[in-house]
C-alpha positions in Angstrom: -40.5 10.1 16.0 -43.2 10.9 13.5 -45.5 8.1 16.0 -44.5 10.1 18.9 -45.7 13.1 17.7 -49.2 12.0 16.7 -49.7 10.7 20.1 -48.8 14.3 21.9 -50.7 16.3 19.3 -54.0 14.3 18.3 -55.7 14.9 21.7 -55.8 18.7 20.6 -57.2 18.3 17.5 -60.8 17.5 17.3 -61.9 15.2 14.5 -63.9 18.0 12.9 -60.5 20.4 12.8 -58.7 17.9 10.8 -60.9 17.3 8.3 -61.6 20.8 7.8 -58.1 22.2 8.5 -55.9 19.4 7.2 -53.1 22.2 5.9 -52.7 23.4 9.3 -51.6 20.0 10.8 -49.7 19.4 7.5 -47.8 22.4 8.5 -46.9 21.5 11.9 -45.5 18.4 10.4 -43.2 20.2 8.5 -40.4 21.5 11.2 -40.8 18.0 12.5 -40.0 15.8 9.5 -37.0 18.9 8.6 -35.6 17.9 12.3 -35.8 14.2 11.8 -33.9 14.7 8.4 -31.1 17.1 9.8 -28.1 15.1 9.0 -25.6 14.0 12.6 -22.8 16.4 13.5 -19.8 14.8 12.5 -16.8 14.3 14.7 -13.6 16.1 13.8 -11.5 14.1 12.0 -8.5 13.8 12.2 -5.9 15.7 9.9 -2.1 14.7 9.2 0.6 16.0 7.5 2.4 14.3 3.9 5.5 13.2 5.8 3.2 11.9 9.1 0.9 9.9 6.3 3.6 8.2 4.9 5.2 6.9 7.8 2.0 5.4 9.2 1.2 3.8 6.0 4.7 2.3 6.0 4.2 1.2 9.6 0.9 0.2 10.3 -0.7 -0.8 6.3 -0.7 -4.7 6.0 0.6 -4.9 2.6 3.9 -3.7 4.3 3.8 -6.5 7.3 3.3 -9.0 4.6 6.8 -8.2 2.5 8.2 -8.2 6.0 7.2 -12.0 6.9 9.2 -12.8 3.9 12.4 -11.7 5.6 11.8 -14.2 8.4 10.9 -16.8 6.4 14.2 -16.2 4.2 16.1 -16.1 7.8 14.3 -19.9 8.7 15.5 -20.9 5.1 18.9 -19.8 6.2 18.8 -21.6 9.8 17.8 -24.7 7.9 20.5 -24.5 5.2 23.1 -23.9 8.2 22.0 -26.9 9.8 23.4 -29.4 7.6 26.5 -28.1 7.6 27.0 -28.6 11.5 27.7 -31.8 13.7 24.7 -33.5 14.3 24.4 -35.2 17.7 21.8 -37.8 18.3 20.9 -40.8 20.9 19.2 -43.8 21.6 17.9 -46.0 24.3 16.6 -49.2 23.4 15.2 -52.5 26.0 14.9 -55.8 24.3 13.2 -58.4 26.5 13.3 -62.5 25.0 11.4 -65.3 26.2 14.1 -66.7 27.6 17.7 -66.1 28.1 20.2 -67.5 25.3 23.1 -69.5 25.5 24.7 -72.5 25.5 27.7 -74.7 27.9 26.6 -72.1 30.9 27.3 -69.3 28.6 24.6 -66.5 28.4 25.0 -64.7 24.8 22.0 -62.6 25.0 20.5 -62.0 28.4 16.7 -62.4 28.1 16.3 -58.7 29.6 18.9 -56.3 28.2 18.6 -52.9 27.7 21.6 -50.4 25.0 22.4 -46.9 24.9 24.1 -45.8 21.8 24.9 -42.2 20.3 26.0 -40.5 17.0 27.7 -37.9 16.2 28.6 -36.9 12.8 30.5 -34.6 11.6 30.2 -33.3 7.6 33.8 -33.4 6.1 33.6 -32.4 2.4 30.1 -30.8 1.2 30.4 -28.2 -0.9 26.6 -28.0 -2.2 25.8 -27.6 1.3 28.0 -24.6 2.2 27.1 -23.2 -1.5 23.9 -23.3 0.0 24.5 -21.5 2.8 25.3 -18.8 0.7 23.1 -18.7 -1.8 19.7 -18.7 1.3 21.7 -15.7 2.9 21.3 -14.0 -0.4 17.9 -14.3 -0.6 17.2 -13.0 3.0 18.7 -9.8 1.3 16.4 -10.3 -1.8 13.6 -10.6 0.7 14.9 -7.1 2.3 14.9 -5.3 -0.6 11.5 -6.8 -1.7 10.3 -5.4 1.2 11.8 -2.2 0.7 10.2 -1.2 -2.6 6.9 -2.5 -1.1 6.8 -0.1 1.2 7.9 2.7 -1.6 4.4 1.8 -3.4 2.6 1.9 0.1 4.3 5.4 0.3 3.3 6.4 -2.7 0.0 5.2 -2.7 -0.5 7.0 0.8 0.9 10.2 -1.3 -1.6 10.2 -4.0 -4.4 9.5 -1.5 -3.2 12.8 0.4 -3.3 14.4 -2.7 -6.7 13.0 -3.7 -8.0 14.7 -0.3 -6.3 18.3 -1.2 -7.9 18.2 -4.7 -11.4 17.3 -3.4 -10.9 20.1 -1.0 -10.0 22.7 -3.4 -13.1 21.9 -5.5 -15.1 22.0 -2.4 -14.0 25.5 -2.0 -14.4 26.6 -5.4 -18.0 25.0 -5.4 -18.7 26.8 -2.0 -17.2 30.2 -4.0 -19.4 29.8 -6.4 -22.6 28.9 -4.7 -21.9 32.1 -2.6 -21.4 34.9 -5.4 -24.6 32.6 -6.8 -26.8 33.7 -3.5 -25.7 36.9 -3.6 -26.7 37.3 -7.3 -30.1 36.1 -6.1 -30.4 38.1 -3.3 -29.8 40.9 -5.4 -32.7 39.7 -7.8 -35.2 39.4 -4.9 -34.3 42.2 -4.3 -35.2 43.9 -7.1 -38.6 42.1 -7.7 -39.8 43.2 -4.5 -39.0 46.7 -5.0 -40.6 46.1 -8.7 -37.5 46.9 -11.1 -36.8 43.1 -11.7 -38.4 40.0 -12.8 -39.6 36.8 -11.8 -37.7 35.5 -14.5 -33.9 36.9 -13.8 -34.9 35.7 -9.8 -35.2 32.2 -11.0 -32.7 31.9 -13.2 -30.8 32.9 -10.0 -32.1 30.6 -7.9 -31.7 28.0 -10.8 -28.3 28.9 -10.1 -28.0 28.5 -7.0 -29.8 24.8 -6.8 -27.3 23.8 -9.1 -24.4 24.8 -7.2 -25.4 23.3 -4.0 -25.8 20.1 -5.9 -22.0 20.3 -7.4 -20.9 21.3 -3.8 -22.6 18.5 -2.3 -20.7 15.9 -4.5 -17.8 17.4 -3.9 -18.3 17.0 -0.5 -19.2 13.7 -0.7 -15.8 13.3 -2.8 -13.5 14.6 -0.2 -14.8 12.3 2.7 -14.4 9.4 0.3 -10.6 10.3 -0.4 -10.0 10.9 3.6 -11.5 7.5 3.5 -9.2 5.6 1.2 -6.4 8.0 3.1 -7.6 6.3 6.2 -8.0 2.3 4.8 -3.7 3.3 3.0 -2.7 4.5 6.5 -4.0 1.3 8.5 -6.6 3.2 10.2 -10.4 2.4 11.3 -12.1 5.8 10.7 -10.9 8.6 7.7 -7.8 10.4 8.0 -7.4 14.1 6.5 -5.1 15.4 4.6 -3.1 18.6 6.1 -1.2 20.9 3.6 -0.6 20.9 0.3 3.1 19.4 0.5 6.1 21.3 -1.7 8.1 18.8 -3.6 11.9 20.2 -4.4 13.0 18.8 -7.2 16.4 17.5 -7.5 19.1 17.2 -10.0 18.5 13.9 -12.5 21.8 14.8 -14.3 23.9 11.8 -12.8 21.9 8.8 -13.9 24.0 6.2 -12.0 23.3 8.3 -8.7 19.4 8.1 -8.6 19.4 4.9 -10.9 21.1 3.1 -7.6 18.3 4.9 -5.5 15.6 3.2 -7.0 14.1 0.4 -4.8 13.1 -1.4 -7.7 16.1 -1.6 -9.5 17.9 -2.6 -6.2 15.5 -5.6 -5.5 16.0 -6.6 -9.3 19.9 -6.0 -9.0 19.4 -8.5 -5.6 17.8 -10.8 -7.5 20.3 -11.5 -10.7 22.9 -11.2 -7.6 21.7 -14.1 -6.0 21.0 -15.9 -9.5 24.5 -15.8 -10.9 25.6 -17.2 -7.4 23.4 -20.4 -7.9 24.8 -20.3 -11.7 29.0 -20.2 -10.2 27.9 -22.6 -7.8 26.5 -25.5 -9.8 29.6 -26.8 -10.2 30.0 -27.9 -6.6 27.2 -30.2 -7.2 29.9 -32.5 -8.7 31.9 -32.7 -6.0 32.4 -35.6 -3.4 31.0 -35.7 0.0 32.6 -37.3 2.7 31.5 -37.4 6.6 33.2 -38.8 10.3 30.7 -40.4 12.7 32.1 -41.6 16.1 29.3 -44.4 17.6 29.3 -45.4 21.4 27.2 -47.8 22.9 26.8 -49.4 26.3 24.8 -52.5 26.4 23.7 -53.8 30.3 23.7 -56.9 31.5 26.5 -57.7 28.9 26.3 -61.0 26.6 29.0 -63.2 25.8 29.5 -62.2 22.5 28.7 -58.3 23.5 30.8 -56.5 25.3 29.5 -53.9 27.8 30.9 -51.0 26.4 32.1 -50.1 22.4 32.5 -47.9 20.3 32.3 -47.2 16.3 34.3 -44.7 14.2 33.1 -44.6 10.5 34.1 -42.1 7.6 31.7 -42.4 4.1 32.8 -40.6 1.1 30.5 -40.4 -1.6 31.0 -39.3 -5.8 28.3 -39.0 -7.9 29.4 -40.5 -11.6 26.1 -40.9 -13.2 22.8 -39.3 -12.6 21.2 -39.5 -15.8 21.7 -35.8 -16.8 19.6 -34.6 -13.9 22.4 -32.5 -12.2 22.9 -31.3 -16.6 19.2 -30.2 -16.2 19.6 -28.3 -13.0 22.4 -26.5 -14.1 20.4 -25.2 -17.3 17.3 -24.5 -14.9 19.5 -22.2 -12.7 21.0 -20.7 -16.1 17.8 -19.8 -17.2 17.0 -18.8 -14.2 19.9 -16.0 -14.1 19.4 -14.9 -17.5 15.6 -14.1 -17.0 16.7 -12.0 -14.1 19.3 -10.1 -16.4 16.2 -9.4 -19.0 14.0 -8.2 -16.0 16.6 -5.7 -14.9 17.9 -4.8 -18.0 14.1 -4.1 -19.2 13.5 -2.2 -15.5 16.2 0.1 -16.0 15.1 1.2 -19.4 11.3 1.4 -18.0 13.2 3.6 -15.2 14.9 6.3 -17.8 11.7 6.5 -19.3 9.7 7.3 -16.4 12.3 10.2 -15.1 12.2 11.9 -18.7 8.8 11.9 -18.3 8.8 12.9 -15.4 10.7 15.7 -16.0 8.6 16.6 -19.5 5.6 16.4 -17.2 6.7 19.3 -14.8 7.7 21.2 -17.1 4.5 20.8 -19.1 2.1 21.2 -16.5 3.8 24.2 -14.5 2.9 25.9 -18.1 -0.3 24.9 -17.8 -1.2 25.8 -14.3 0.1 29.2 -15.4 -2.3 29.2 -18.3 -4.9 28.4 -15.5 -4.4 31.1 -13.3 -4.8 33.9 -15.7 -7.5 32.5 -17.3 -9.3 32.4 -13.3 -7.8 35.4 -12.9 -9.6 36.6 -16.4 -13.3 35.1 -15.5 -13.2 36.9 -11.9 -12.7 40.2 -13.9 -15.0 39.2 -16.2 -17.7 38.2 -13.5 -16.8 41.6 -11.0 -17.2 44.0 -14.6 -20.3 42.1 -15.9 -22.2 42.4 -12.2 -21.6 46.0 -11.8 -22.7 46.3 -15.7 -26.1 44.1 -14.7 -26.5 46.9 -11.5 -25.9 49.6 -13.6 -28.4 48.4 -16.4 -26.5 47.9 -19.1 -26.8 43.7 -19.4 -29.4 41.3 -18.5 -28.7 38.9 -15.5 -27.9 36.1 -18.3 -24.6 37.4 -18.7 -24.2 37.5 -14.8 -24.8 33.9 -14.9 -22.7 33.3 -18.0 -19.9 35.2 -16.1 -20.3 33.1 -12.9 -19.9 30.0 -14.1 -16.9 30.7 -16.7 -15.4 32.1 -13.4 -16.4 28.5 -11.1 -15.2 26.4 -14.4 -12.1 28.2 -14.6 -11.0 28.0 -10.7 -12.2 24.3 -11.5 -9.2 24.2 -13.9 -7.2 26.4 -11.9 -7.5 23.1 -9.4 -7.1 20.3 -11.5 -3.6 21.5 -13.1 -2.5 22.2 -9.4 -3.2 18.8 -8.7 -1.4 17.4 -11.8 1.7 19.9 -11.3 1.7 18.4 -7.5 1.4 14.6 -9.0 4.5 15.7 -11.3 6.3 16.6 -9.0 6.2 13.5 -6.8 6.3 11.4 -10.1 10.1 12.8 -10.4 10.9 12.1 -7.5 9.4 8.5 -7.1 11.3 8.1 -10.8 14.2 9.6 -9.4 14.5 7.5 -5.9 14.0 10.5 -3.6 10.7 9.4 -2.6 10.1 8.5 0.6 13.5 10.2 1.9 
């Protein structure tokens, strides 16, 4: 740009004008370089609500398809353990070809070209590990269920604190924005009064100091909230940044009947699935020990037919099998799956403490910082008075505009607090209920 604009002014500039008037082409420049730097208009973006953000992160984030391919890969597990439980069915077709026929006194015995269809089918009698099995791989396809159930609570409550993130960043922008506005009107007010020659140069730029360092604090703040939309966006699947709506009201409910929100918990369901599906592998080790026993019915047709082969037989075996001595292994699979269990009873046992810990809290928490934000909003409430009393005093005379200053940022630092113990009385609030199994509903 800056090229293109050389080429259409030089020709009406003489050499001689600009090296005697270089300021006046420097000051052409000026608007030119200010375009060039104007930043893009952004395109709206676009703004959901708490309840709308969490479903999309449950539906379209790919930590939450991930849990899910577990389920069908607990269902495949299922199929296969199903499968050798069932009547198997096979068959065969086999050509034999010789040099020469064989025989002997005119008798042909095997035909130098003959060609034998046989089949199986067997049937499982007695296996007890194998329908234990069964079981125990339809259990886990639950485990995998629940598994993927409390992933997509964290998804959830991920996607919540991001929305909050973007309502928190937004407050400050306004507060900043607040602030930078009473701060130009403070100045104004200065300028003002130096042109009509009651001020100073000094009180106009300690204004304007002021000022510059509000616009820098609003500028990070804006910076902030676009990169909360954008971890918003990358929780709720999405390629561009996703803003947040309303700051959501969470109703708290009643935490007095522990085994009610204790069974709520995804977490201690997918731990309670777990131990579930351990203690069945523990009942059902003794099974191992049992016999195994199977039918198998054989035809076979056989063409051209020998002497000694008829043309058409058939073949009905039953095996039964006990294992006597396996040199402890079966011993060391039992204690495996024992182990096994009882690690799953410390991991519940251990979640379920962690869980009454996190709803008191919880509970401490909102009741600590709704005292707080209290404590906040009177103390903003305070500073404004503070700021309104102390300007008209500075109009009026009686103070210097250091006070005014003093007063305006006591009044932007306490609507900074006034913001943060919002945002940590909103957290609380969805802390209890994530403690308490309420959240997502």
């Amino acid at each position: 740009m800056f090229k293109a604009f050389i080429q259409y002014v030089a020709p009406t500039f003489r050499s001689a004008d600009l090296k005697v008037r270089p300021r006046y082409l420097l000051l052409t420049l000026v608007p030119v370089v200010a375009l060039a730097q104007t930043p893009p208009t952004q395109a709206p973006i676009e703004r959901v609500t708490l309840d709308q953000a969490v479903q999309r992160a449950i539906e379209h984030n790919p930590t939450v398809a991930q849990a899910t391919t577990a389920i069908g890969r607990a269902e495949a597990l299922l199929q296969q353990a199903r499968a050798v439980t069932r009547p198997s069915v096979s068959a065969s077709l086999t050509n034999t070809t010789l040099d020469s026929e064989r025989g002997f006194t005119g008798g042909v015995f095997q035909p130098q070209n003959q060609s034998a269809i046989t089949a199986d089918l067997t049937v499982p009698i007695i296996a007890a590990s194998r329908w234990a099995a069964t079981s125990q791989a339809r259990d886990q396809i639950d485990v995998a269920k629940l598994s993927a159930g409390d992933v997509r609570r964290q998804v959830a409550v991920a996607a919540a604190q991001a929305y909050l993130a973007v309502i928190v960043q937004r407050r400050q922008v306004e507060v900043n924005e607040r602030a930078r506005d009473a701060a130009k009107a403070h100045l104004d007010y200065a300028s003002k009064r130096l042109a009509s020659g009651a001020g100073s140069r000094l009180n106009e730029l300690r204004a304007a100091q002021e000022v510059s360092a509000d616009e820098f604090r609003l500028e990070n703040s804006r910076l902030a909230v676009r990169r909360a939309q954008e971890a918003l966006g990358v929780l709720l699947g999405a390629n561009n940044p996703i803003d947040a709506g309303e700051a959501p009201a969470f109703d708290l409910p009643d935490i007095s009947d522990e085994s009610a929100w204790m069974a709520a918990r995804t977490d201690i369901q997918f731990l309670s699935a777990q131990r579930r599906a351990a203690d069945r592998i523990v009942k059902d080790s003794f099974k191992d020990f049992w016999p195994t026993a199977s039918a198998s019915f054989d035809p076979q047709l056989i063409a051209p037919a020998g002497l000694f082969q008829p043309s058409k037989t058939w073949r009905v075996t039953v095996t039964l099998s006990q294992p006597i001595y396996e040199g402890g292994l079966r011993h060391g699979v039992m204690r495996q799956r024992q182990v096994t269990f009882d690690l799953a009873t410390l991991a519940l046992t251990a979640q379920e403490i962690q869980a009454r810990s996190e709803v008191r809290m919880a509970k401490e928490s909102v009741d600590s910082y709704e005292r707080a934000l209290a404590s906040a909003q009177l103390s903003a409430q305070q500073a404004n008075d503070v700021l309104r009393i102390t300007t008209s005093a500075f109009e009026a005379g009686a103070t210097t505009n250091l006070e005014v200053i003093d007063a305006q940022r006591s009044a932007r630092d306490a609507e900074a607090v006034v913001t943060v113990a919002e945002d940590a009385a909103r957290r609380a609030r969805l802390d209890l209920l994530v403690a308490l199994g309420r959240f997502p509903r």
